[in-house]
C-alpha positions in Angstrom: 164.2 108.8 320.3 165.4 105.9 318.5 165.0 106.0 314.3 163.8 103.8 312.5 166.3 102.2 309.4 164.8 104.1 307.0 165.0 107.7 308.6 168.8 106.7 309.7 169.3 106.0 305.9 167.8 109.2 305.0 168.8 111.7 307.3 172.4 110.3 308.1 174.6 113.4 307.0 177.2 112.7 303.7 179.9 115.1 302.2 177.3 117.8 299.9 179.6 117.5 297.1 177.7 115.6 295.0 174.4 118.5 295.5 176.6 121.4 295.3 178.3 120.2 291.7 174.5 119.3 290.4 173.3 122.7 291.6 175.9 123.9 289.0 175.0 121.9 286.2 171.5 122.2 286.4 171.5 126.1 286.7 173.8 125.8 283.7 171.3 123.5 281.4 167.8 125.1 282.9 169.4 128.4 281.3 170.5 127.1 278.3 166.8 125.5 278.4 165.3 128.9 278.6 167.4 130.9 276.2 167.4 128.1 273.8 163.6 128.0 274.0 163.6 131.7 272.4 166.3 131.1 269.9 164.5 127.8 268.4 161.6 129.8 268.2 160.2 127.3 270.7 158.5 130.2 272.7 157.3 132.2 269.6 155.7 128.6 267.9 154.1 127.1 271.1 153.2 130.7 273.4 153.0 133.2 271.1 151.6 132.5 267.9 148.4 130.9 269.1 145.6 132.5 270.4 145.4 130.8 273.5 147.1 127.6 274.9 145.7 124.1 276.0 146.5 124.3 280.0 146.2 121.1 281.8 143.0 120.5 283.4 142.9 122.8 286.6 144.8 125.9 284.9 142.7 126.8 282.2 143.1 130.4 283.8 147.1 129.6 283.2 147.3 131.6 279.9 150.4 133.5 278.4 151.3 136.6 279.1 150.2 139.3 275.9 152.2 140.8 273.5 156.0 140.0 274.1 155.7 138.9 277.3 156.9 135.1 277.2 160.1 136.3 275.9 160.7 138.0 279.0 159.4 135.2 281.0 161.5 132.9 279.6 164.3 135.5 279.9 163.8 135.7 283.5 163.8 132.4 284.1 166.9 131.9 282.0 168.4 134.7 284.5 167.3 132.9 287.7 169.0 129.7 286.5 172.0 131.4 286.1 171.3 132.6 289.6 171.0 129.2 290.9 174.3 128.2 289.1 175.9 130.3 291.0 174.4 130.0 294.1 173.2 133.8 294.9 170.6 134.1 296.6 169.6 130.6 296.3 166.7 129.6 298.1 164.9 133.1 296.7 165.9 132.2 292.8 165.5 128.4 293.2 161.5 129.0 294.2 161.7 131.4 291.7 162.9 129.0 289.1 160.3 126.4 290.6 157.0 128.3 290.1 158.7 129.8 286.9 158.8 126.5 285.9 155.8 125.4 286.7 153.9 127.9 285.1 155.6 127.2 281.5 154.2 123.8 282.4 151.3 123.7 283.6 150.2 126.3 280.7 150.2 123.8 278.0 150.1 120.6 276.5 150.5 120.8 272.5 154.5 120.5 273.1 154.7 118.1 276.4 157.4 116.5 276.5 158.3 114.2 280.1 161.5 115.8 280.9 159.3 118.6 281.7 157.5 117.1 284.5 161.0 115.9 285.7 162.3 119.1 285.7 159.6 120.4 287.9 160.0 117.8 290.4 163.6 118.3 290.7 163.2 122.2 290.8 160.7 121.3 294.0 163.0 119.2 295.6 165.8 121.3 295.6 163.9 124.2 297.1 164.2 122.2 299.9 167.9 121.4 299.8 170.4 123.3 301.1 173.2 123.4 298.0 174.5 126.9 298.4 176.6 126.4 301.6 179.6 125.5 299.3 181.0 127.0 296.7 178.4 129.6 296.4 178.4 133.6 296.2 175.8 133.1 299.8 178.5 132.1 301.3 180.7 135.1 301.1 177.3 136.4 301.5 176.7 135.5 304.7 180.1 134.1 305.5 178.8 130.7 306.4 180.0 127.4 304.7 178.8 123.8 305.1 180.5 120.8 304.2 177.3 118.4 305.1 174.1 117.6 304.0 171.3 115.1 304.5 171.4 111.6 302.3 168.1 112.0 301.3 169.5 115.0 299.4 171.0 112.2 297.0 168.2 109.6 297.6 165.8 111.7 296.4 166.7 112.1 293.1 168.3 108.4 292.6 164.8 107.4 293.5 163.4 109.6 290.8 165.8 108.6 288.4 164.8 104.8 289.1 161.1 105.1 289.0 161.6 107.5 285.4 163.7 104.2 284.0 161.9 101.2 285.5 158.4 102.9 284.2 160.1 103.7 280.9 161.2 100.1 280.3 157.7 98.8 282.0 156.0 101.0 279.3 157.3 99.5 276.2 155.9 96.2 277.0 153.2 96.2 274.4 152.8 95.2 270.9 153.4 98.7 268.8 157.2 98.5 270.8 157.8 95.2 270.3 156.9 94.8 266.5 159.2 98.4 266.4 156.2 100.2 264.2 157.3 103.1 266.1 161.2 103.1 266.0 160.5 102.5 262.1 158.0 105.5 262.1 160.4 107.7 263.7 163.4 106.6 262.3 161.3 107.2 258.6 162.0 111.0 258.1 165.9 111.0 259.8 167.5 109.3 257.1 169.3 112.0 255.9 171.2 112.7 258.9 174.6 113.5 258.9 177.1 110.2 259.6 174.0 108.0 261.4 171.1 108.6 258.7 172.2 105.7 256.8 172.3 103.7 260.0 168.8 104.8 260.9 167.3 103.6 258.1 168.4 99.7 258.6 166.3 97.4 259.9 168.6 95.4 261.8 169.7 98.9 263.6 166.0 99.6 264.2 165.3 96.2 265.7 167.9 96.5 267.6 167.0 100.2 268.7 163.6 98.8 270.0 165.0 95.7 271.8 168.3 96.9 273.8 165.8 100.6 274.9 163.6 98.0 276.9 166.8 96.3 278.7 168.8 99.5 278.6 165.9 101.1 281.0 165.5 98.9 283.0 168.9 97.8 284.5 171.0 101.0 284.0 170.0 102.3 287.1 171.1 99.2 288.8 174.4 99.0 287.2 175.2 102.5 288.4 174.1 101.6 292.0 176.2 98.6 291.9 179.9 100.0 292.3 181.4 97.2 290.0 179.5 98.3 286.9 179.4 102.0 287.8 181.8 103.2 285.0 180.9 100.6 282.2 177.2 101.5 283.1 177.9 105.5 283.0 180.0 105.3 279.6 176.8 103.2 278.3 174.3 106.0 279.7 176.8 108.9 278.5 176.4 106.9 275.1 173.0 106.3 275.1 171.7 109.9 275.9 173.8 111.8 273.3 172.5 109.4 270.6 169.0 110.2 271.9 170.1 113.9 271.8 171.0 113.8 268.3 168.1 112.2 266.5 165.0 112.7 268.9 166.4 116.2 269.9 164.8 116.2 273.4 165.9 119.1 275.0 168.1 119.3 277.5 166.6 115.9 278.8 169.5 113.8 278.0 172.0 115.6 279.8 170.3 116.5 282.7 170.3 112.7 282.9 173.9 112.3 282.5 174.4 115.1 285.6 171.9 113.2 287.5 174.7 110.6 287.6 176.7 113.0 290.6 174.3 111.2 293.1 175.5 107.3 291.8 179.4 107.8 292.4 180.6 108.1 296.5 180.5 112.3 297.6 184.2 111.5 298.6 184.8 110.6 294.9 182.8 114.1 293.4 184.5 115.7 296.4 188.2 114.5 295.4 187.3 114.9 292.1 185.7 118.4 291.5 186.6 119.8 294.9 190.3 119.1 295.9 190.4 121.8 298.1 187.3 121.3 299.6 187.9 120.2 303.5 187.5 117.1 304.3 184.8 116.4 307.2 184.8 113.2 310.0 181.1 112.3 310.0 181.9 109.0 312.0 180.2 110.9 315.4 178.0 113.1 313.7 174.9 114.1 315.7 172.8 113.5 312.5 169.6 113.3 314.7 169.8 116.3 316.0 170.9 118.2 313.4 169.3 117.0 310.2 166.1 114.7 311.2 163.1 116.2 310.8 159.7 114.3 310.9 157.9 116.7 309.1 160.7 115.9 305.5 160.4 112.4 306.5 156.3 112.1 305.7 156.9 114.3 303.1 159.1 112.5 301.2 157.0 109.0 302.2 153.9 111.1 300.4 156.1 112.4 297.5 157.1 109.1 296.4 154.2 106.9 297.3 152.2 109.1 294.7 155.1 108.8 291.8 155.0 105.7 292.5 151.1 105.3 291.9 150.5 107.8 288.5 152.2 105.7 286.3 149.9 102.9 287.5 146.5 104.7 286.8 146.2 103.6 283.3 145.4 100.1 284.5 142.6 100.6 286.0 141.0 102.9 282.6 140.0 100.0 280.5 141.1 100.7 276.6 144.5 100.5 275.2 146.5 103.9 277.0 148.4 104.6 273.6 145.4 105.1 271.5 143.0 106.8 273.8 145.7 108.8 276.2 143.5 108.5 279.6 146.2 108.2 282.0 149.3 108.8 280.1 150.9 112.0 281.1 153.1 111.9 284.3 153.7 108.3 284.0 157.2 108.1 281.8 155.5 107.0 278.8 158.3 107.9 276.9 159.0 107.6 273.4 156.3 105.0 272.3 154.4 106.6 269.7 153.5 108.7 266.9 150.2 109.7 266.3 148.8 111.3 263.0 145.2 112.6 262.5 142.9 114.4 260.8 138.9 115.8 262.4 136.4 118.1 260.9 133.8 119.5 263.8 130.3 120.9 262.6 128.2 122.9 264.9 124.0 122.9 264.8 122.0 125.1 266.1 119.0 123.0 267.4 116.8 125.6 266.9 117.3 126.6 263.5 118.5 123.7 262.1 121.7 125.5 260.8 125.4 123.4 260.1 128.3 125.2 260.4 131.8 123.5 260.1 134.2 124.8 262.6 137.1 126.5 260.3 139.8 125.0 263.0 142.6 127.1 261.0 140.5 130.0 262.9 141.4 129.3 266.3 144.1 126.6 265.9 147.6 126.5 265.1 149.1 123.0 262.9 150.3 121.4 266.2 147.1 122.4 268.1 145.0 121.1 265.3 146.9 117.7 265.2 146.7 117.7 269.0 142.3 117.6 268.9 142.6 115.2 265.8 145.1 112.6 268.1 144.1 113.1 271.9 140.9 113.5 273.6 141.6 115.7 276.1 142.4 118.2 273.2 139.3 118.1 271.5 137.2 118.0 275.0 138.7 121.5 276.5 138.4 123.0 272.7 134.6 122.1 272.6 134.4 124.2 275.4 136.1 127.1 273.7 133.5 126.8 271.2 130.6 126.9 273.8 131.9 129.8 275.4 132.9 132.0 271.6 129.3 131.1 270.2 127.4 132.0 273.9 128.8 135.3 273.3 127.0 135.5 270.4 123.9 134.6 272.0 124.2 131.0 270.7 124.5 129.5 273.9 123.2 125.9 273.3 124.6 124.8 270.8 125.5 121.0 269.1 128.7 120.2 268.5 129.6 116.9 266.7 132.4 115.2 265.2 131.8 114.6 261.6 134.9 112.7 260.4 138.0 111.5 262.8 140.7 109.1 261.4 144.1 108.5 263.4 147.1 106.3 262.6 148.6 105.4 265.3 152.6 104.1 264.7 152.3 104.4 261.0 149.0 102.0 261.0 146.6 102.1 259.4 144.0 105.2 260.4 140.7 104.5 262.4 138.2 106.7 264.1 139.0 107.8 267.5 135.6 109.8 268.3 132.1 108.9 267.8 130.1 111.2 265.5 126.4 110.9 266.6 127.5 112.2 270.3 127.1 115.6 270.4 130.6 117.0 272.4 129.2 120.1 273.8 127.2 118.0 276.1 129.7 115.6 277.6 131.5 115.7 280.5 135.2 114.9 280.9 135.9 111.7 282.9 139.3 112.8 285.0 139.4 109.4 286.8 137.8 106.9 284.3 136.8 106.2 280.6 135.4 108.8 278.3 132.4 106.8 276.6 132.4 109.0 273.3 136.3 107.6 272.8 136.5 105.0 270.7 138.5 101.5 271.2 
């Protein structure tokens, strides 16, 4: 069987250094991602305190767990990272971490965030890879130790990393980036940091924020493909993700980005590097056809990218501006590109009565729930239909529900309606492909 170019690219077998190391690092920063969500009180504010969570459409029934239990679901998977790190028991704690994952985001929306959607890709993909055969407790486990892997191993996640940038510098090309309303807006509040909150406050820094984020996403990638601008281009991104770090405070994001960078430098290089004693392997003669090719990968990873490729697109076939009425934005690396503030009052009529009642939101909501119906439609859709199904149990079950008063600012502007108010909500039906009519332009 002769390959074609493309499976010969993927599947020719490369020095697993550069895996093995990330499998290291990222074990490392998804537990300090899961024990720092419990010590910020990220767990207690966004899985704890509110009475129920807004899942993504599909996994409404993806609720968390009662009492204290997303402590020790975020303990878990703090422990299974550490697992991973380690390499013990890999391919058991990396699905673990993977569903784990999944879960946490799948189960809500009020504190998305698009590093977690990466992390869950990544997590997937490496339940397919193979990064325990070095340096890991399996193998004095099962006394068996590779030196080899597959190149899509480092494709895959260069490709990732590619699509997240290109998308993110593709998605500031609109007027609230360029004028840099929303650099201004978030810049607003941080002038009191320590050292940079003076900096942050100048114009000329935010001007230049908003210009050099559009080029700096889109050719960093390249520049750490190209060898000749690998360093210059890794010091820049080193730079460039600790100063995102320090005033946006996204998480582990930023350096899971920087470790990322393993898969841009030669395996020799990470081998030489973090492995001196690692063995050195002749791969010149390698049966990689044999050993690693495998046409059932090769379509999946065709039909994994083709559809990263096309989410981030979907927004341009929803007519309406994607920033102020949200239809397509998740899972496309819109990142960073506004702020939205908002304020909605809901009444409820009984058609049979007559009888108004105005939904006390501080009832069901949290503050960041609350903001969440006020700013994004999807919000205010999926609590409608909490509503339905509270007053049904009180044998109200046909019910009006309508939006009295919405006003949003979006980027510091000035505030508008988002919803109409003679539509009554509890009778619409969400649009997952298309335009929700009773959002306003």
């Amino acid at each position: 069987m002769i390959l074609s170019k493309t499976q010969q690219c993927l599947f020719k077998p490369i020095d697993n250094s550069q895996i093995v190391l990330f499998r290291m690092l990222f074990g490392l920063l998804m537990a300090a991602e899961s024990f720092g969500a419990i010590a910020t009180g990220w767990v207690k504010k966004t899985l704890v305190d509110p009475q129920f969570t807004f899942s993504f459409f599909g996994f409404e029934w993806l609720q968390p767990l009662p009492g204290n239990g997303m402590y020790f679901y975020f303990i878990l998977m703090g422990i299974v990272s550490l697992m991973v790190m380690v390499g013990y028991r890999y391919k058991l704690n990396m699905l673990a971490l993977a569903v784990l994952w999944s879960g946490a985001y799948f189960m809500q929306k009020t504190s998305y965030n698009n590093h977690y959607y990466l992390v869950m890709l990544m997590t997937w993909g490496m339940v397919f890879m193979n990064p325990h055969r070095y340096a890991a407790l399996d193998v004095k486990r099962i006394k068996t130790e590779k030196h080899l892997c597959p190149n899509w191993n480092r494709l895959f996640f260069v490709i990732l990393l590619l699509l997240v940038f290109t998308y993110g510098s593709i998605a500031k090309f609109y007027p609230g980036w360029w004028s840099g309303d929303f650099i201004k807006n978030s810049f607003s509040h941080k002038t009191d940091y320590w050292l940079i909150g003076s900096l942050l406050g100048k114009e000329w820094f935010q001007l230049f924020i908003t210009y050099s984020g559009v080029v700096f996403d889109a050719i960093i990638i390249p520049l750490l493909i190209w060898k000749r601008t690998r360093i210059l281009a890794f010091i820049g991104l080193v730079i460039f993700n600790i100063f995102n770090s320090v005033v946006f405070q996204i998480g582990i994001f930023p350096y899971t980005v920087i470790a990322l960078t393993v898969f841009f430098f030669e395996p020799e290089t990470i081998r030489k590097l973090f492995f001196p004693k690692k063995q050195y392997t002749h791969i010149i003669n390698f049966d990689f056809q044999r050993i690693f090719n495998n046409s059932f990968t090769f379509y999946i990873l065709i039909t994994f990218f083709t559809i990263q490729v096309a989410l981030p697109l979907r927004h341009h076939f929803i007519p309406g501006d994607v920033n102020w009425r949200e239809e397509g934005h998740r899972m496309s690396w819109r990142m960073m590109l506004r702020t939205k503030r908002g304020a909605i009052n809901l009444e409820i009529v009984n058609p049979k009565t007559k009888e108004k009642i105005r939904v006390k939101k501080e009832d069901y909501l949290t503050k960041g729930q609350s903001k969440e119906i006020a700013t994004k439609p999807d919000f205010l859709y999926q609590f409608v239909q909490r509503l339905k199904k509270e007053y049904a149990k009180k044998g109200m079950d046909d019910i009006e529900i309508y939006c009295k008063m919405s006003r949003v600012s979006l980027n510091g502007k000035k505030s508008r309606p988002l919803f109409k108010s003679d539509v009554d909500l509890a009778k619409v039906k969400w649009n997952y492909f298309g335009r929700n009519e009773w959002v306003l332009d």
